[in-house]
VODO-13306 format. One record per atom (N, C-alpha, C): x negated, y negated, z; residue in one letter. Coordinates in steps of 0.2 Angstrom, whole numbers, plus 5000, padded with zeros to 4 digits. Layout:
<recs>
XYZa
...
</recs>
This chain:
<recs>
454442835528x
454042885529x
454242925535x
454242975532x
454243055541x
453943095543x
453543095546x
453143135549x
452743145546x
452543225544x
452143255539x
452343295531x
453143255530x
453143275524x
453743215522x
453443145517x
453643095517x
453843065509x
454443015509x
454843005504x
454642935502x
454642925496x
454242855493x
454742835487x
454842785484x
455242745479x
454642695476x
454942685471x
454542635465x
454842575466x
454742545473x
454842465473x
454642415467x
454342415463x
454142365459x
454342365452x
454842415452x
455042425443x
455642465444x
455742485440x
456342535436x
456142565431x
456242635430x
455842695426x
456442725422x
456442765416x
456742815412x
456542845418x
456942915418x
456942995423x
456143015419x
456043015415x
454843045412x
454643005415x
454742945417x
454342865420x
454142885426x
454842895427x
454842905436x
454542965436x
454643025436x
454343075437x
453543075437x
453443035429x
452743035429x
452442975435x
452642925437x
452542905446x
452542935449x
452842965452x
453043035457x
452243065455x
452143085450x
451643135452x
451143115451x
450843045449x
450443005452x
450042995457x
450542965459x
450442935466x
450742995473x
451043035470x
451443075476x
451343155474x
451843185474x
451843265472x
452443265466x
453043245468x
453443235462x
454143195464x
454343185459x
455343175461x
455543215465x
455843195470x
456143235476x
456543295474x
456543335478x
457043395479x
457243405484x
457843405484x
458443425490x
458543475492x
458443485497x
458443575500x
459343565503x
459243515507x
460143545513x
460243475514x
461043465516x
461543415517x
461043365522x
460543395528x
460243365530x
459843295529x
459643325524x
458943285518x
459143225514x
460043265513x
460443195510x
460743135515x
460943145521x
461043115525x
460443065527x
459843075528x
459243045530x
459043005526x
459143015518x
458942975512x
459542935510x
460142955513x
460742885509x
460642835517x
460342855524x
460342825530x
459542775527x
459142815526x
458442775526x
458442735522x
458442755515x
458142705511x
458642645509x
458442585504x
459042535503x
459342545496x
459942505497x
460242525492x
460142465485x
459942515480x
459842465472x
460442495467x
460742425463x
461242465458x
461342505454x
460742495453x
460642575447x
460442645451x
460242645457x
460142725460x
459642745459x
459542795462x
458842825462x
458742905455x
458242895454x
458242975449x
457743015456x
458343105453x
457943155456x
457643185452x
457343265457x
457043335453x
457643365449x
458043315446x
458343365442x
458743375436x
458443415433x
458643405426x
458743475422x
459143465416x
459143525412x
458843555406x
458643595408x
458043645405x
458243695402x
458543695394x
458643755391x
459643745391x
459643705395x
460443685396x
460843705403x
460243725407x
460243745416x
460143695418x
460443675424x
460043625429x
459543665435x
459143635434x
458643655436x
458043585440x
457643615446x
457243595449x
456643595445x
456543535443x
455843545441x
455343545443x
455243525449x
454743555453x
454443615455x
454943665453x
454943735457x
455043755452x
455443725446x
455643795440x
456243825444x
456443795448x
457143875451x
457643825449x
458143875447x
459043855444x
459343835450x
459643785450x
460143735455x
460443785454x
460443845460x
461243865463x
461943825464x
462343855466x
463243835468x
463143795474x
462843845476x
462943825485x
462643765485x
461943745484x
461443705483x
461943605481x
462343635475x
462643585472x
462943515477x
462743485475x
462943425478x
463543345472x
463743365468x
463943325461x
464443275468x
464643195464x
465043175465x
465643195460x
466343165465x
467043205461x
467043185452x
467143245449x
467443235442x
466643235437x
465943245444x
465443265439x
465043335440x
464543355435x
464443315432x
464743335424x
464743265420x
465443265416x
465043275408x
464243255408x
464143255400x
464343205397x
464543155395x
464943105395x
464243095390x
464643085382x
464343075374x
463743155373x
463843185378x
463443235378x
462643245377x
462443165381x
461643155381x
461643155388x
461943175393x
461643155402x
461343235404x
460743225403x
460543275405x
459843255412x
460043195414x
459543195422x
460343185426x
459843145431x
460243155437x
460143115444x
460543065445x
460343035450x
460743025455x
460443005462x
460943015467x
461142945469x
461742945472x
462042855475x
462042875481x
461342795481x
461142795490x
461442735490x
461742745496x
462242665501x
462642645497x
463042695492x
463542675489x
464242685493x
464642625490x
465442615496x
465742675495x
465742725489x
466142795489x
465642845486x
465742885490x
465542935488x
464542955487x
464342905492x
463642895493x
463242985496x
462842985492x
462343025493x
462443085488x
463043075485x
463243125479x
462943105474x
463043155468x
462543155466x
463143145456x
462543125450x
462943115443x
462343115441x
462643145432x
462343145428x
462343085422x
461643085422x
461543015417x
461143025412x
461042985404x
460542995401x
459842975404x
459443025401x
458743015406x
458342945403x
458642935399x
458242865395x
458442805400x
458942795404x
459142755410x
458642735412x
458342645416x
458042665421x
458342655428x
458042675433x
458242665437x
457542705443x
457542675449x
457142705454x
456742755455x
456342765456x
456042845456x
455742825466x
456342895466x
456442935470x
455842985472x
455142975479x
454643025477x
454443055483x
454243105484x
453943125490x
453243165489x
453043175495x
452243195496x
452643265498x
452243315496x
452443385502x
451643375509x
452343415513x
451643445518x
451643515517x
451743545511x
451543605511x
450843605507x
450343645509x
449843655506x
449543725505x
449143745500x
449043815498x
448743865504x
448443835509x
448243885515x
448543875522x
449143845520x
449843845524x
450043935525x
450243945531x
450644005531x
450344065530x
449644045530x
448844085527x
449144135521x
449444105517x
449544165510x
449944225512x
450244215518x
450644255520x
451444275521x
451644205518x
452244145517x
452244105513x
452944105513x
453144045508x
453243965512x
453043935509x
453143865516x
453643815512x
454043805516x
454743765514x
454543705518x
454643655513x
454743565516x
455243545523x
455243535525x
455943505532x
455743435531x
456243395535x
456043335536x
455443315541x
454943295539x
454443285545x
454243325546x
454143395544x
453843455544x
453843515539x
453743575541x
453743615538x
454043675540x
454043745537x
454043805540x
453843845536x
453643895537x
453443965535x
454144005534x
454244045527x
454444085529x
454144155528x
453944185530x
453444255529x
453744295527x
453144335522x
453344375518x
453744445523x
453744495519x
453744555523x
453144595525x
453244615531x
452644645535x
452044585539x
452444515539x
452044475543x
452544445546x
452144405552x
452844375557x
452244305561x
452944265562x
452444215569x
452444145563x
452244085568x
452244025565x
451944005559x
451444025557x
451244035551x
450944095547x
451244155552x
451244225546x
450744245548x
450644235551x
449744255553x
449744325557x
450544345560x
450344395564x
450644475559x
450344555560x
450644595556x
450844625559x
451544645555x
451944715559x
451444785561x
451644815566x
451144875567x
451744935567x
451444975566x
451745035563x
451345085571x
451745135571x
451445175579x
450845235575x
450545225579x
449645255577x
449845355576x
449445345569x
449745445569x
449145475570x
449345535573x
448945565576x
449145655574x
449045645567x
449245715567x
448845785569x
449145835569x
448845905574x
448545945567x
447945945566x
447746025561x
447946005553x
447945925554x
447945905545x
447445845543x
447045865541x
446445805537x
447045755535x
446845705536x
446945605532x
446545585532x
446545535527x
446245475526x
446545445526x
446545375530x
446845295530x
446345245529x
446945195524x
446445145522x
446945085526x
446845015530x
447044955533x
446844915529x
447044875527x
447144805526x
447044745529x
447644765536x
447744725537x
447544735545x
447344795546x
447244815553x
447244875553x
447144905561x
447244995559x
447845015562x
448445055556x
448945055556x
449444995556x
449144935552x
449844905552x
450144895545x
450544845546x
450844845537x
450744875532x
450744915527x
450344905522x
449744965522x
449744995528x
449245035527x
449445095525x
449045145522x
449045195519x
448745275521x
449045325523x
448445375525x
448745425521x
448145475517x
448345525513x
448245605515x
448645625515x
448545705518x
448445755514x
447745805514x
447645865511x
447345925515x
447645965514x
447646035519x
447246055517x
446846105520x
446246135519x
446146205515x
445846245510x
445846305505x
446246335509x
446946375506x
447046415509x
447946405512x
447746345513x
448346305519x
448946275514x
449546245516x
450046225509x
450346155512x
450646095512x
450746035514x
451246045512x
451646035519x
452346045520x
452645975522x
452745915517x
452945835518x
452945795512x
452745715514x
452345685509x
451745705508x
451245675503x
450745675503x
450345615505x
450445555505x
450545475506x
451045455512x
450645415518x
451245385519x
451245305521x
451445275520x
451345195522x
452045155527x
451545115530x
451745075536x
452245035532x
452945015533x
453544975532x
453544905536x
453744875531x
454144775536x
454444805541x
454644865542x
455044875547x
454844905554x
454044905554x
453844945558x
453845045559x
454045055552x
454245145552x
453745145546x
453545215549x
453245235543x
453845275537x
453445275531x
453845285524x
454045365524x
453945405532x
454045475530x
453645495536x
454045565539x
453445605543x
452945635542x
452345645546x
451845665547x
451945745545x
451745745536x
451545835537x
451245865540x
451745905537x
451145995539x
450746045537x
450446075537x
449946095535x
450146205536x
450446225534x
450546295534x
450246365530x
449946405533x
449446445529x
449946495523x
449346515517x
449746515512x
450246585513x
450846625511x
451146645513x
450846715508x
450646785506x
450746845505x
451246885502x
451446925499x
451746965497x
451947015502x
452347045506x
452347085512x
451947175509x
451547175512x
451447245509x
451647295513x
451747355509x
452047395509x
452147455505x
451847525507x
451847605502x
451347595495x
450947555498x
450547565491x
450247615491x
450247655483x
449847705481x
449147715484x
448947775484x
448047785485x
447947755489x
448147735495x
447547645499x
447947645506x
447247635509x
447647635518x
447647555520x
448047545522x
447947455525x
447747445532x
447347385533x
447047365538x
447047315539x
447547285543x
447747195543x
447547165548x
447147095548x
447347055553x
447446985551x
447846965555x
448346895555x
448146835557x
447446795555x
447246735561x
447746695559x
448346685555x
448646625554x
449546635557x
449746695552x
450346715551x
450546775552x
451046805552x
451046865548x
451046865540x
450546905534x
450246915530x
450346845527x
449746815529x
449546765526x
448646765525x
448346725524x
447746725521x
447246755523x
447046825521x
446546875525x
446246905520x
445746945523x
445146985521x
445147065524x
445647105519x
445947175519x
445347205516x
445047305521x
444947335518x
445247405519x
445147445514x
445147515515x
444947545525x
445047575528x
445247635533x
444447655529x
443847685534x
443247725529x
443547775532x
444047825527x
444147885526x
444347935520x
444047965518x
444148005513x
444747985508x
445347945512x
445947955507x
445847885508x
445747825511x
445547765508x
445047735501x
445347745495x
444847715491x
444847675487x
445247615490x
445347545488x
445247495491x
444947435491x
444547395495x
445347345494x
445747315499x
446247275500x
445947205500x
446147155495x
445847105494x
446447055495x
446247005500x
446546945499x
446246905502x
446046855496x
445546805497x
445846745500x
445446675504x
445846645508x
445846605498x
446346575497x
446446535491x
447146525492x
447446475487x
448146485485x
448546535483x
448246585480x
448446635477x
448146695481x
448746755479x
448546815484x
448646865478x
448146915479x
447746975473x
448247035476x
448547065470x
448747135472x
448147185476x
448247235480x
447347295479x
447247315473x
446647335473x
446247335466x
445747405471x
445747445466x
445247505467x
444547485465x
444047535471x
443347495470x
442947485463x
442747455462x
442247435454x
441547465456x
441547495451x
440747515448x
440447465444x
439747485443x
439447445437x
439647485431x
439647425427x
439847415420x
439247475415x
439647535414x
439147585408x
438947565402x
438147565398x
438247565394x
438047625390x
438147645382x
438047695379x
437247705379x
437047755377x
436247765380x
435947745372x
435447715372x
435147715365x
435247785358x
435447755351x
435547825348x
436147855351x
436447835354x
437047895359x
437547845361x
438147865360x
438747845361x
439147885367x
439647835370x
439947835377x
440747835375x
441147875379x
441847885378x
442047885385x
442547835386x
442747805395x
443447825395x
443747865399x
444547865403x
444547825409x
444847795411x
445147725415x
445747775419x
445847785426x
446247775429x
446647725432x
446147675434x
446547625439x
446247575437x
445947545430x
445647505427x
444847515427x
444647465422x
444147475418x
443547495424x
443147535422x
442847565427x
442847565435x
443147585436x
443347585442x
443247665444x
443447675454x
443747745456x
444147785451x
443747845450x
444147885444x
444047875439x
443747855437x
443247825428x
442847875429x
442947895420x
442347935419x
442147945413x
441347945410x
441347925404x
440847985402x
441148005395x
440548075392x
440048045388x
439648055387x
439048055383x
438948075377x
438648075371x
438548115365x
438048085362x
437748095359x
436848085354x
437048065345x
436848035344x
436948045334x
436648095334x
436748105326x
436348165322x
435348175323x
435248205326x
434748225326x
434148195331x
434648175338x
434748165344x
434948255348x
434648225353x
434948285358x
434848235366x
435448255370x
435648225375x
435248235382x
434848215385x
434348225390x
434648185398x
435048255402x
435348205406x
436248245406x
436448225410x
437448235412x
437648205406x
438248255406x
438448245398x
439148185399x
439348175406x
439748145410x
439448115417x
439948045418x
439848025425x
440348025427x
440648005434x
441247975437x
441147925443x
441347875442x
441447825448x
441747855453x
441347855460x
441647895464x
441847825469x
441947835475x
442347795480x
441947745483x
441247765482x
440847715487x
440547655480x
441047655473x
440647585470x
440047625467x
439847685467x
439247715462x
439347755457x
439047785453x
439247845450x
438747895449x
439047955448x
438748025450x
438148025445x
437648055450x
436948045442x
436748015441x
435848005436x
435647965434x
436047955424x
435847905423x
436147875416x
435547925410x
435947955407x
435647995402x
435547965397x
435048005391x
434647955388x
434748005381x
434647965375x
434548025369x
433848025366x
433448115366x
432948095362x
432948135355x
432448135351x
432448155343x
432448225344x
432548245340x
432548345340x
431748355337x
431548405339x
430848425339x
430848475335x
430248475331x
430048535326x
429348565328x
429348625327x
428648635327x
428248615326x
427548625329x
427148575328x
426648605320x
426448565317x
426248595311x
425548585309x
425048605307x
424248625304x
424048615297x
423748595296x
423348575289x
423348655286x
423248685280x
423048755278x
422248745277x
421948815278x
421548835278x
421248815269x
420748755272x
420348725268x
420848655264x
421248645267x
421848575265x
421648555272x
422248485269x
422248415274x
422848405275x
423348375281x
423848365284x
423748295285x
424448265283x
424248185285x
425148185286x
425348155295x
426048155294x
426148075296x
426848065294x
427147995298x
427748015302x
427747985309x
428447995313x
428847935315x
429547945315x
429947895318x
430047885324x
430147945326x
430347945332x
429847975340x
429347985338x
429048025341x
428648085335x
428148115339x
427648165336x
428048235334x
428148245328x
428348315324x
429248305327x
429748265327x
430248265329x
430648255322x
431248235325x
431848225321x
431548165314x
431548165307x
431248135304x
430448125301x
430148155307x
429348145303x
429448185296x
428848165294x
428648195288x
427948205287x
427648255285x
427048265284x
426948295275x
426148275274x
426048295266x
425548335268x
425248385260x
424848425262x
424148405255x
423548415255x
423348415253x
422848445252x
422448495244x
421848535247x
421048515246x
420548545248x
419948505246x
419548525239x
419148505238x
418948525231x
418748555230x
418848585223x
418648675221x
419648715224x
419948655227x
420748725230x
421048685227x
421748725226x
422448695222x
422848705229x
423448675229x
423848695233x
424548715231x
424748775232x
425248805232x
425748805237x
426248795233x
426948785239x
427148685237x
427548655243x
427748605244x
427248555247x
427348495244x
426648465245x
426848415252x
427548425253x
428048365260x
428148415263x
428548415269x
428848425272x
429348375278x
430048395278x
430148345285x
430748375288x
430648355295x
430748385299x
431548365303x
432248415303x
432748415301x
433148395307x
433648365307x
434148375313x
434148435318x
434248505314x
434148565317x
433548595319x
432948545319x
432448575323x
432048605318x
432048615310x
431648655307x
431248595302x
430748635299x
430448585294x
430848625286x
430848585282x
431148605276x
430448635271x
430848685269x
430348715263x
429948765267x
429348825263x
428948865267x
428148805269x
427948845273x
427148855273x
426748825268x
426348765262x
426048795259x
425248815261x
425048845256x
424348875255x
424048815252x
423148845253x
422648815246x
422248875245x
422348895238x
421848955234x
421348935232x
420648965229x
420148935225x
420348915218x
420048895214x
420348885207x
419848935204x
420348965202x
420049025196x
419848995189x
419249045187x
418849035181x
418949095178x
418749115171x
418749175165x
418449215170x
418649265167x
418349335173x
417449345168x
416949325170x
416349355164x
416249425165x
415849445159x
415649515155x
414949525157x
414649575158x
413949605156x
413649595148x
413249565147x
412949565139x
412749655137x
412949645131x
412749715129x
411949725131x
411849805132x
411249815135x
410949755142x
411349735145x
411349685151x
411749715157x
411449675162x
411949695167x
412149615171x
412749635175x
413149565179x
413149555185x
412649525191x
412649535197x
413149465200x
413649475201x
413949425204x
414049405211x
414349355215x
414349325223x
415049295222x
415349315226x
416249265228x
416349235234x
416149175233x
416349125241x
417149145243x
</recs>
């Protein structure tokens, strides 16, 4: 036994290489494995020697030799065989045992059928799962252990973390997340420029095993313009809080020959000038609107005429224009019905009308009719036209006429006419 990580044999029997194994991991952790020449030395000096020898961890899996403790493939370097093995010999030696205290060739190693028995070879590890805190891999030594630590930790048992130099960048928002600490291995900070602004680098950078970050600390540069230059109709008026023509808020000059508002909004994206916008015209009820566009849809220079349907008349500018201040000339004109004279019952009749649109206009209709004892002559409707007239004349109501009477012979006829 050695210190903290110790080697044990099956003093009381002899085992197949399953036997022994299954002892080993019994009573111990498993059949040995050999890390270095060291570990062979110390095992063909310690233990005693028995004829048939010891079995190890190792055996062929798939037709590899292999550790079975660990599942990893016995490397070149690692190999240790005595001369002329291993030979395969009837094509069953598939374990493996090593010769302690043997006169030639001791501590070497041959392949044998695993149904042999012989020795089980055992040890305890001193490695355990909260060894090297999860931060390394812990390797067995004689008597000891060691850490070997992952990337981005260091020190006796991994416990310490690499640190990365603290960023401190000028005029760029991050957010960093640590792990492990603030700025050390493994940490993460994420960089986003502000509306308007462009990120000139990574956008992620993370701390390395090696102490460097994964990238320099961007930049943040404001968004960049079109240079202007002879634009038509439009005076400029610039200022620069960032760059030259970079993200600002451009108007027209207030003078008569400026009539375009210069727009560049702080965004990603930069707007050509745009001539000033009016409110959106609509056609007036009954009435239709006909729009020309200079510099787009109602805008400085737009103007729109007016016109009425059939038997409509236009009340109001028969055109508007969007002028330069965003308004247009005028109030919004309207359509009303065409008007007809206004019309009367006849002398001893009755008038009864209906309107569409309003009283005696475009549409009404009126009927006539007379009282009793009259007829009515002429047209019994009338209605009233696109052009302001009523259809048809006037009618009348006359009395209804009776035989004209006679005087009786030797009589006389005194008559009365309402």
């Amino acid at each position: 036994e050695v210190g903290a990580w110790t080697y044990h044999y099956s003093d009381q029997g002899d085992y197949t290489w399953d036997q022994a194994r299954n002892f080993c991991r019994t009573f111990f952790t498993d059949l040995v494995a050999i890390q270095n020449q060291q570990e062979i030395e110390y095992l063909n000096r310690s233990l005693p020697h028995h004829k048939y020898y010891y079995w190890i961890g190792i055996r062929k899996l798939g037709g590899i030799w292999t550790w079975v403790g660990t599942r990893k493939v016995l490397s070149k370097e690692a190999e240790n065989w005595a001369v002329g093995e291993p030979n395969n010999r009837r094509s069953n030696q598939d374990c493996v045992e090593i010769y302690i205290q043997r006169p030639q060739q001791s501590g070497k190693w041959n392949d044998e059928p695993c149904n042999r028995k012989k020795k089980a070879l055992c040890y305890r590890a001193s490695c355990q799962p909260f060894l090297c805190s999860q931060h390394g891999e812990c390797v067995e030594t004689i008597g000891s252990y060691r850490c070997e630590c992952y990337p981005g930790f260091h020190g006796p048992e991994c416990t310490d973390v690499v640190q990365c130099a603290k960023l401190e960048p000028k005029g760029v928002p991050m957010n960093c997340s640590h792990p492990y600490g603030d700025f050390s291995y493994n940490s993460t900070c994420e960089f986003r420029c502000h509306e308007g602004f462009e990120r000139r680098g990574a956008d992620v950078l993370r701390c390395l095993p090696s102490q460097e970050w994964s990238a320099n600390i961007p930049t943040c540069t404001a968004t960049v313009c079109p240079l202007l230059a002879g634009q038509q109709r439009g005076c400029v008026s610039c200022s620069h809080p960032h760059s030259l023509f970079t993200n600002r808020h451009l108007w027209g000059l207030g003078n008569q020959n400026c009539l375009f508002n210069l727009i560049y909004p702080i965004s990603e994206l930069c707007f050509p000038i745009a001539a000033i916008s009016c409110p959106v015209l609509r056609a007036p009820e009954k009435g239709e609107m006909n729009c020309s566009h200079l510099h787009g849809n109602f805008t400085f220079g737009s103007t729109c005429a007016f016109s009425c349907q059939k038997g409509f008349v236009l009340m109001g500018l028969e055109s508007r224009e969007c002028t330069a201040m965003g308004t247009w000339t005028g109030d919004a004109p309207r359509c009303g019905a065409v008007s007809c004279p206004v019309l009367s019952a006849p002398d001893r009749g009755e008038l009864n009308c209906s309107h569409l649109h309003g009283n005696f206009t475009f549409g009404s209709t009126c009927a006539f009719s007379c009282q009793r004892g009259f007829t009515l002559v002429g047209l019994q409707s009338r209605e009233c036209t696109a052009l302001g007239t009523w259809t048809g004349d006037i009618p009348h109501c006359e009395a209804i006429a009776c035989p004209v009477l006679r005087a009786p012979d030797q009589g006389e006829l005194n008559c009365s006419h309402l």
